[in-house]
N, C-alpha and C positions, 0 to 999 in steps of 0.2 A: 037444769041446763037451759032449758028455756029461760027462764025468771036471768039468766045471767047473758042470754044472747040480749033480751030485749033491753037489758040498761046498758047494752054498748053504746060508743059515741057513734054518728054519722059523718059521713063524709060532709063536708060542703066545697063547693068549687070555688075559688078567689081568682081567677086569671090577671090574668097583668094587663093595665091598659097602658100602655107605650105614649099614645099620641094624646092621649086628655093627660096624663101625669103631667106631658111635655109641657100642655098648653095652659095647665093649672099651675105649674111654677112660673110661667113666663109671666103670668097675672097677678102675681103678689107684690106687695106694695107694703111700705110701713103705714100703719094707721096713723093718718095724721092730720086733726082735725080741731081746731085750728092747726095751721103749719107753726110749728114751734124750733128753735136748734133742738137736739137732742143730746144730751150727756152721754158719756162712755155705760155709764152704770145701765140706762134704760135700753140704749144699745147692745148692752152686755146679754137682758134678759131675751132682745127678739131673739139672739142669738141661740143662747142655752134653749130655746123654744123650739127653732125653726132649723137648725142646722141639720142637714142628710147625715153627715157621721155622727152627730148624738143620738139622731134614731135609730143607727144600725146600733150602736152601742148598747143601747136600751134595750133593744130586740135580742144580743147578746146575750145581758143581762135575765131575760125572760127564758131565753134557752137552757142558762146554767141553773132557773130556778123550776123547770120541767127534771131536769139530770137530778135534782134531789127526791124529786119525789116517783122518779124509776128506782133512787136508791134504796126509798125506805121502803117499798113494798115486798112483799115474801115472794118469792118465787113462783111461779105456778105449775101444776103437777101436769105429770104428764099419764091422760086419761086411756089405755087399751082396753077394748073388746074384743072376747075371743068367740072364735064358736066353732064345733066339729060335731061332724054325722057321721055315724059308724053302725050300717045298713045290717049287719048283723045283730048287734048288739041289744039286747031287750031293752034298752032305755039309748036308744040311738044318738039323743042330741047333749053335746056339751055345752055353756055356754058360761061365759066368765070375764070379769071387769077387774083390773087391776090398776093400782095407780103410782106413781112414781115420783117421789116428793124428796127433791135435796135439802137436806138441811141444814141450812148455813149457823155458826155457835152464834149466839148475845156481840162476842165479840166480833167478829169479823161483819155481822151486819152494823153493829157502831161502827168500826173504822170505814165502809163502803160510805154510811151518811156522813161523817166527818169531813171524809176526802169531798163530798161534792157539794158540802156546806163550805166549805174551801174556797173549790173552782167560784159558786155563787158570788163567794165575797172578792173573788182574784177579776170577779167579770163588773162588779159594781167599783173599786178601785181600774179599772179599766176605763171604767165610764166619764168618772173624774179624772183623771190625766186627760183623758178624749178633750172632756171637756173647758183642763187648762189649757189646751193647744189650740183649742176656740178661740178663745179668751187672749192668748198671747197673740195671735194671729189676727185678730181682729186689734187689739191696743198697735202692733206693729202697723199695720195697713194705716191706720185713721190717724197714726202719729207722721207718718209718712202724708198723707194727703194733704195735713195742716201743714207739713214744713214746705210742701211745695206751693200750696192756697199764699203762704205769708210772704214766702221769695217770690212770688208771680207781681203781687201788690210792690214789693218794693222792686222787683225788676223794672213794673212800669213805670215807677217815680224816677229809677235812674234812666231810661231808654229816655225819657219826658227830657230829663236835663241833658243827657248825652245830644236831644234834639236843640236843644236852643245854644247848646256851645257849638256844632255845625255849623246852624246858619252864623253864629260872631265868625267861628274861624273864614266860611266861605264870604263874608263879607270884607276882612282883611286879605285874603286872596286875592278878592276883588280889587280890591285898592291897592294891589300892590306891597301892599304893611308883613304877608307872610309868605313863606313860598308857597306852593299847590301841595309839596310832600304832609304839608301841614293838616290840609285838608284829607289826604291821604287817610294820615294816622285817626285821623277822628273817625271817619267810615268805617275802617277796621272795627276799631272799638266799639261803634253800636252794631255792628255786624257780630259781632258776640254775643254783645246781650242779646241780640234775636236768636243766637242760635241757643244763648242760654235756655230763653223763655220756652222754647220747643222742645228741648230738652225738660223741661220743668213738667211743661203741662201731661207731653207721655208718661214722666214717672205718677201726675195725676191721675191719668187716667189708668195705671195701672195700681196706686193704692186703690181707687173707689173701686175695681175688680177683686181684687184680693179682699177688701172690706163686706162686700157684696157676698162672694164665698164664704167667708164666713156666718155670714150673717144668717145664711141660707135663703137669698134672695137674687133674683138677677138682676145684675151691673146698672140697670136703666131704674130700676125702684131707687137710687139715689141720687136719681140728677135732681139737681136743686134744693137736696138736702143739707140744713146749714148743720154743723159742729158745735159742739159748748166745751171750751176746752181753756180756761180761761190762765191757767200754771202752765199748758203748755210752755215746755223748752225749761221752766224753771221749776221743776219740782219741789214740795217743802222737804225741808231735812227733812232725816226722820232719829228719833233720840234715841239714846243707847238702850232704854229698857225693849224699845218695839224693836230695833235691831235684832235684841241678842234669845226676843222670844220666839222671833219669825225663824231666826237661824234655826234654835231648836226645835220648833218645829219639821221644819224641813229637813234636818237630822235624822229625827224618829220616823215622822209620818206624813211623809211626801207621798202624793199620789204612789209614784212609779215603785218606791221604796216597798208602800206597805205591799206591791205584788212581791215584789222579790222575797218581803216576810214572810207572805202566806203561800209562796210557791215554797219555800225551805219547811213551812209547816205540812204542805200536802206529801210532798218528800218525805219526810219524816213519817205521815200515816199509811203514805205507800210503802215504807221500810218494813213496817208494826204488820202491814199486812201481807207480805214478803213471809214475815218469820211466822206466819199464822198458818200460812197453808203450807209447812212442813210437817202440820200433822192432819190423819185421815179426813177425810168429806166424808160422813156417810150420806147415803141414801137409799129413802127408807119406800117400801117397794107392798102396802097390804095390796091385798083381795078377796073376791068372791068367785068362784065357779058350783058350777051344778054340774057336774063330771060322772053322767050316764047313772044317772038317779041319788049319786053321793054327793051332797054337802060339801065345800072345803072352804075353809078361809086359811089361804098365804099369808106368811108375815114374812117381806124377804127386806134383809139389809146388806144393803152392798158398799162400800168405801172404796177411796182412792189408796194406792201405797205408796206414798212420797218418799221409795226408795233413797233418791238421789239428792233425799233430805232439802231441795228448793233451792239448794247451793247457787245455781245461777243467777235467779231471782233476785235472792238476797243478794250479790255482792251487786247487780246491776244498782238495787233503787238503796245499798246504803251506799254508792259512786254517784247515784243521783242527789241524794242528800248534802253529799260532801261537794259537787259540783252546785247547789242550789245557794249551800250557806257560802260560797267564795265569790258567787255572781252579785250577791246581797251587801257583803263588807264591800268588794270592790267599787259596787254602783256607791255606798254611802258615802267611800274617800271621794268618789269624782262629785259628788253633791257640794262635798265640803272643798271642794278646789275652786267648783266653780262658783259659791258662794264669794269665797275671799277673790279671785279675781274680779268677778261683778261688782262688787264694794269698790276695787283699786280702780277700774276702768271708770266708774260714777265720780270718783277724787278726780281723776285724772283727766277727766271733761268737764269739771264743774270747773279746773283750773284753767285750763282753757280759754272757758267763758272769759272767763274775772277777764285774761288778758285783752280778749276779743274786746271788752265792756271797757278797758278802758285806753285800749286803742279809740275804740268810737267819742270817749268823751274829748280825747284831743282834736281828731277831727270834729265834732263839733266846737269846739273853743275854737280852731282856726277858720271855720265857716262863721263867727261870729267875729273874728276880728277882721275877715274879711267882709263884711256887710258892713261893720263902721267903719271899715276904713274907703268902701267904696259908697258911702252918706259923707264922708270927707273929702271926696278926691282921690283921696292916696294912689289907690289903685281901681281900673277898670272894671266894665262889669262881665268881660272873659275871666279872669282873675275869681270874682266870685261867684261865677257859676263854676271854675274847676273845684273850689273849696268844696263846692256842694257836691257836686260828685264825690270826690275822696269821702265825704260823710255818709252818702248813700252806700258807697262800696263797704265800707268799715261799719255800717246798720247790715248787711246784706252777710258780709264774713261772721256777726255776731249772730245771726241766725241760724248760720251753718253750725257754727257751735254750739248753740240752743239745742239746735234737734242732734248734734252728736248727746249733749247731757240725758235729751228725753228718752234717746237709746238707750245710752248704758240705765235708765234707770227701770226703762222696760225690761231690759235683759236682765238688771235683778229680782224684781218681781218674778219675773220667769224662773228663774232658778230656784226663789224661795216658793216659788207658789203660791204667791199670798199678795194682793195688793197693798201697797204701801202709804198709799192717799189716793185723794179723789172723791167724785161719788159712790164707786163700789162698793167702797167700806159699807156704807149702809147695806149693803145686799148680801153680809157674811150670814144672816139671821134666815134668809130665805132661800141662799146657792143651793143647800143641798136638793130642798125641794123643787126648786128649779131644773138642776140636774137629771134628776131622776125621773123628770116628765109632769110630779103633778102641780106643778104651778102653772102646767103651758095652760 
């Protein structure tokens, strides 16, 4: 008993420090030495490194892999001392040690480690979904930052022109040549765009926060950090074999999916162990006593009687089962819904573009006939600074459809799981290790 006190573990105290954690997140920065743009991909990794929910996830995962190793150990007995004085008696003292040892079958200690070799893997698929949600959540923010980064730039080339049609309008005001309504209508109009711009730069400043979140860094470690995002708004296709392999993929073995499989598999060894403990437990009960000068060694066995044959038991975890495998088909059909609508939605904004793209080429064709016709006379140079706004505004509507296309094709990715282009692709070789912490 001794030899077995002194190889216990010890306590150690870890208290929580509240205000250094505080002040140690507020200090983190991305390493960046030369300042360089950074790609989604290298982006991707601070992230899977640095994110608070992938550490809790990890720490999960470390809980579920403690629960396997309470499953596989035996039981431990439970140790009585007895002792009695009986003042009369020529050999007065009794004294006697018994021990008290459940003994669980082969079988029902495999099904105990199955189920929490199980839960382990239900908590390591837990880790990755966690950590697609990173991932989408981050591509969402930074896809979002860059559409407003590009409309802010072209905002200010139209507010630029919307200024020099102003001053033409209020100089024909002046002269008499237009009414005042005219100048009017023009102040409206840049009165827009500024409300535009202010609008723009909030949904900025609120992708770099959400970017930030993810990344597991605060909001200020990204000022003046540039983007490398060079497809943005115009994704490469992608051909039918990587389509129809990503689908399948995401069929069988989507993060979220394999829980639902290995929850219908623990179910299933909850069921096996359900029908197990409808027969006896024994426990087995030796000893030693010296019983007023007599010798005795006990052998006592004692069992459970699962009169009631476990009936409750059983019908709960085979309705568990049956309730496990219907949550599983059902999540696959909405997989597979949400797969073909993301495909429809990605057609249905790439079409979009096209018309956005070739609105714009006509407003450039008529900002060009207008520039020779005003190197001719023909027409004024009001005349061809409106041509150039309608170009700006018809650059600015092609954007807004850009970043509708880089949506629907994020929210494919998202569905499939799996990136479709870019840098990431090179990072399929190292995600897992990343994931699971030891790349950080």
């Amino acid at each position: 008993m001794l030899g077995v006190f002194a190889a216990c573990a010890h306590y150690q105290a870890a208290p929580l420090a509240p205000a250094h954690s505080a002040d140690e997140f507020a200090a983190r920065r991305l390493s960046d030495a030369p300042p360089h743009p950074w790609d989604r991909a290298e982006l991707l990794t601070v992230a899977l490194t640095q994110n608070p929910q992938l550490a809790v996830a990890r720490a999960e995962v470390d809980a579920a892999l403690s629960r396997e190793i309470t499953a596989a150990q035996a039981p431990n007995p439970d140790l009585t001392l007895q002792s009695e004085y009986a003042r009369h008696d020529p050999h007065p003292w009794l004294y006697g040690v018994s021990l008290n040892w459940l003994l669980r079958s082969p079988e029902r200690r495999r099904l105990e480690r199955q189920i929490a070799r199980l839960d382990t893997g239900n908590a390591r698929l837990q880790l990755m979904d966690q950590a697609w949600a990173v991932r989408s959540a981050l591509a969402s923010a930074l896809s979002d930052g860059e559409s407003a980064r590009r409309r802010l730039n072209m905002l200010g080339e139209l507010a630029a022109a919307q200024d020099r049609l102003l001053a033409l309008v209020h100089q024909r005001v002046t002269a008499g040549e237009d009414a005042p309504s005219e100048l009017s209508i023009g102040e409206q109009a840049r009165i827009q765009v500024e409300q535009q711009m202010a609008e723009l730069r909030k949904a900025a400043n609120a992708a770099q926060v959400a970017a930030a979140k993810a990344l597991g860094l605060p909001p200020q470690a990204l000022d003046g950090v540039t983007l490398a995002w060079p497809d943005w708004g115009e994704p490469p296709a992608v051909d039918d074999a990587t389509r129809q392999r990503t689908r399948e993929q995401a069929l069988l073995s989507r993060a979220d999916l394999g829980q639902a499989i290995g929850e219908y598999s623990a179910a299933e060894a909850k069921l096996q162990q359900s029908v197990a403990r409808q027969y006896p437990q024994f426990v087995l009960s030796p000893g030693y006593y010296w019983d007023h000068g007599i010798a005795k060694f006990p052998l006592d066995v004692g069992f459970t009687l699962p009169l009631n044959r476990n009936r409750g038991e059983i019908a709960e975890a085979r309705a568990g089962r049956e309730l496990a495998g219907q949550r599983m088909l059902a999540l696959q059909a909405g997989i597979y819904g949400e797969i073909v609508a993301a495909e429809r939605a990605e057609l249905i904004a790439r079409a979009g573009a096209d018309a956005a793209e070739r609105q714009l080429d006509a407003a450039r064709r008529q900002k060009q006939t207008a520039d020779l016709s005003l190197r001719l006379g023909a027409v004024d140079i009001q005349d061809q600074v409106v041509a150039e706004i309608l170009a700006k505004r018809a650059e600015l509507a092609l954007l807004e459809m850009r970043a509708q296309v880089q949506a629907s094709r994020n929210n494919l990715e998202d569905v499939l799981h799996a990136p479709l282009s870019g840098p990431e692709l090179a990072l399929a070789q190292s995600m897992p290790s990343l994931v699971s912490g030891a790349g950080s």
